[in-house]
Structure formats: C-alpha cells, structure tokens
N, C-alpha and C positions, 0 to 999 in steps of 0.2 A: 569586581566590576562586571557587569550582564555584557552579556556578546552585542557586540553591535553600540557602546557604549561611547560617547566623544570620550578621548584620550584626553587626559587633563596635561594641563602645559604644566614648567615649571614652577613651583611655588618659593618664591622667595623666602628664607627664613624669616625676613623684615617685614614681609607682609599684614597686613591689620586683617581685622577680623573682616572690616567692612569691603577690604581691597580681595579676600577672597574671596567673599558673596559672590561681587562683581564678577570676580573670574568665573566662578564653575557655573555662574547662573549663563554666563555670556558663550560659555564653552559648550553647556548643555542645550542652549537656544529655550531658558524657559527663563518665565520674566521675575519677579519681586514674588506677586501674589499667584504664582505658583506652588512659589515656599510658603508666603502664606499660608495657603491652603493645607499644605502636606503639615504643616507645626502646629496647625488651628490658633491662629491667632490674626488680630485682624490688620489687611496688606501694609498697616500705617506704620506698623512697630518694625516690619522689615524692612518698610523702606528707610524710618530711622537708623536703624545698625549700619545700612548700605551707606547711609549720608554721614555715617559720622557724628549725627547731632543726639542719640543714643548709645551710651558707653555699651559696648556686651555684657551681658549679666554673670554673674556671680556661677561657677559652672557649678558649684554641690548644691545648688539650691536650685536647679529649672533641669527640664526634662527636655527642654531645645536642641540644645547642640547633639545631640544623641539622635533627635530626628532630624537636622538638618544635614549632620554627617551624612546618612542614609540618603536623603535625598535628593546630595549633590554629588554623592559616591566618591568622599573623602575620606582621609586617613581617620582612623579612631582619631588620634588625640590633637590633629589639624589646628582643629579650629578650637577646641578645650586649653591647648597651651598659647595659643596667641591670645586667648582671652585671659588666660592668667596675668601675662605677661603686659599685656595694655594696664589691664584694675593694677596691677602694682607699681608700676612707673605714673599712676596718675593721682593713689589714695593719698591723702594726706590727711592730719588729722585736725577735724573743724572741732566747733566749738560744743558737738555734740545735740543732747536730746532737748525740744524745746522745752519752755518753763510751764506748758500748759499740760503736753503729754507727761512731763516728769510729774505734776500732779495729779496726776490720773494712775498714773502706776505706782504711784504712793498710795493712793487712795486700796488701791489693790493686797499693800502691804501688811501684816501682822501688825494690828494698831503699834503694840508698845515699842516693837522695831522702827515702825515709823516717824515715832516721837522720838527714839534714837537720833534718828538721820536727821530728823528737821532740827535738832539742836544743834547739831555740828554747822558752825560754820567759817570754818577756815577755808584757806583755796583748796590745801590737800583732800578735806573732806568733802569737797566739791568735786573734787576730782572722783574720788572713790566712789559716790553715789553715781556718778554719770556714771562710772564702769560698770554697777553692779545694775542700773538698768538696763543697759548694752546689753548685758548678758540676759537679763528676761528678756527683753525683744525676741536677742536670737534664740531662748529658747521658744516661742512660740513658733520663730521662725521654720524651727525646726519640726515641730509639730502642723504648721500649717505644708506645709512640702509634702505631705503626703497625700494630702487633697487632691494633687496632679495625677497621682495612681487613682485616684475612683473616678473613672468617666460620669459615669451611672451617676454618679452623687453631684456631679459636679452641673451634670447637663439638669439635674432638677436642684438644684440652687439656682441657675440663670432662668429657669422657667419661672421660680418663685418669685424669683427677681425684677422678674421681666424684662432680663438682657438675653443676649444672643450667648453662645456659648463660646465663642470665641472671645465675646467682652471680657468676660467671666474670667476664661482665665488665663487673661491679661491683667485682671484685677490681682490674682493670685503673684503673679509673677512680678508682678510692680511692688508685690509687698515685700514677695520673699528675697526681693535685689534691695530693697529701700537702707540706708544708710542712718547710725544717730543722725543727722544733720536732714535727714530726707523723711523720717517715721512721722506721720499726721494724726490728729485727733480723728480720720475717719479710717486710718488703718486701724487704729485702737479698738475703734467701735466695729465695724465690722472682724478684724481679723482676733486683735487680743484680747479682748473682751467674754465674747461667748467662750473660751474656750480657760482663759485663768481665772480658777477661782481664788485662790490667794497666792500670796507667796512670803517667806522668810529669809534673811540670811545671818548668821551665825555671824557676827563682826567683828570675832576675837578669830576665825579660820576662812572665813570667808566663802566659807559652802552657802551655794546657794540652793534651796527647796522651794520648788514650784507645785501645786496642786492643782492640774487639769480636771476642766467639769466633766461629768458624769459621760456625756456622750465620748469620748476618748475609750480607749483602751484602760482598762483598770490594772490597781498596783504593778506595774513594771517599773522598775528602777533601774535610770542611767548615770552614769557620772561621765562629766566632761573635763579636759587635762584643765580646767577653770577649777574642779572641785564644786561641779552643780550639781544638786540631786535633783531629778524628777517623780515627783508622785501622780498617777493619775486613778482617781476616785473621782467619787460626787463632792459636790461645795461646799457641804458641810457633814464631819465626820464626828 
C-alpha cells in the first residue's frame, strides 16, 4: 500500500464481493466509475457487482479482479476467493445449452459424428451430447480469453465495430462468464464461430478435438483433465 494510502478496515471473512467494492471504494473516497475507469469497462457493470444484481465473474476467465485488487489496494486473493466462493454456493445445474445453439454446434461437428449423436436418443445420450458441447464452449472460451491480452487488437475490433472499447470488452467478458444455460446464438456468431472450424469427438474415449481457424496460433496441442485435444490450423487440412 503507497504512503499516504486509507487503511483498510476489517474485512469480514463473510463478506461478498459486492460488500467489499463498497468498502474500499468508500475507504478510498473514489466512487463506482472510478473503478470503472481503471478495469475499462463501462460504470454499468460495476455498478452491478456493487448491487448484487451481477454474480462476479468466473476468476480464470477475466483479467478484473487483478486490476481491481490494484486499484483498491487489496489482498491478492480478497476478492478471487469470495468470488470462488459465492459461484459455488450459487451454481447449480439447469437444464443446459439451448436447442438452437446445440444445432449450431452440431452443425460445426464431423458430419458422420454428427449423425452419430442425432441418433442417440435416450436421456443418458442427451445427457452426454449436452456435456460434450459444454466442453466446446469452454474450449472456445478458452481461446477467446486471450483477446483480453491484445489491447491493440482489441481497441481495433470496437473501432471496426463501431463500439467504444470498453463495450468491447464487456462483450468479451460476458462471453467468457456466460453459462450452458446463459450461451446465445449471437455469442456463437460472433465469439464461436470465426474462430471453430470443426470439431470431433471419439465416443468410445471421449477425447474431444477441436480445429481452430487459421487466424489462431497453429498446431499447438493441449489436453484437458476432460481428455480435449486442441488443434489449431486453417479450416480445411
């Protein structure tokens, strides 16, 4: 903490994410869209988190809490483990991905896999197909979260776009929090779309392969404790 710094009071261990904002913003005498400002994002979404009416975001997918720590001169992991700590006491599990986005990411699948999955239909294999596109999501999710490291790129997409750059990437952020139950046919178009060109999964192991388009980083291969391989090339090999 800088010399000359308000002393933060006691932090309750029970505290929410939205009850500390309050505090250190109220401690530091700076208001909502001061934070705003310093997260770049626009004053609406902190004032959300502050009210409550905004869950806190998912901490491995947003680059926030790392600048809000900073700039309310909190503990590293303050506000990263209250936010663990609220999402788990609150997730439960809905009823998953809609019936228009799951045709969309079918459409994205290795025809004959496809025809696979559209035969099955028992509850179990209902079940199965929602997991294995939970898991594309987040792998896209995964891949779009890097977006938040290129300023540069990021400020000429909202130019292209012709949003402000704070819209931007709040659009970003909105995606990579978004939930089966919360992913929309315009996340797809804009976020999953440009960026998968197919994908496969092996239904006797359950390894899932994805093949990111051309603009990605090429051939790097990751595996997730899911058993996901990622490929990233061009669309067509």
């Amino acid at each position: 903490m800088g010399r000359g710094a308000a002393a933060p009071a006691v932090i309750r261990d029970s505290a929410t994410v939205a009850e500390l904002l309050r505090q250190r913003l109220r401690e530091l005498k700076r208001s909502s869209k001061d934070l705003a400002e310093a997260v770049e994002v626009p004053p609406e979404y902190i004032d959300e988190l502050i009210d409550g009416s905004r869950r806190p975001p998912l901490p491995g997918r947003t680059d926030l809490y790392e600048r809000m720590t900073s700039f309310l001169r909190l503990g590293r992991n303050d506000l990263v483990n209250r936010a663990r700590a609220e999402r788990a006491s609150t997730t439960t599990r809905g009823p998953g991905l809609q019936s228009d986005v799951k045709r969309q990411l079918l459409d994205l699948c290795e025809p004959a896999t496809a025809k696979q999955l559209e035969r099955k239909r028992t509850k179990a294999s209902a079940v199965e197909l929602t997991d294995i596109l939970e898991r594309l999501v987040g792998v896209t999710q995964g891949a779009v979260r890097r977006v938040l490291d290129d300023q540069i790129g990021l400020r000429l997409s909202a130019t292209h776009a012709g949003r402000s750059y704070e819209d931007m990437r709040l659009r970003v952020l909105d995606f990579l929090d978004a939930t089966p139950e919360t992913v929309t046919l315009e996340h797809l178009s804009e976020f999953v779309l440009p960026r998968v060109a197919r994908w496969d999964v092996d239904l006797k192991t359950g390894v899932l392969r994805v093949v990111l388009r051309a603009q990605e980083p090429r051939e790097r291969v990751r595996r997730t404790g899911r058993s996901s391989g990622i490929r990233r090339g061009p669309a067509e090999e």
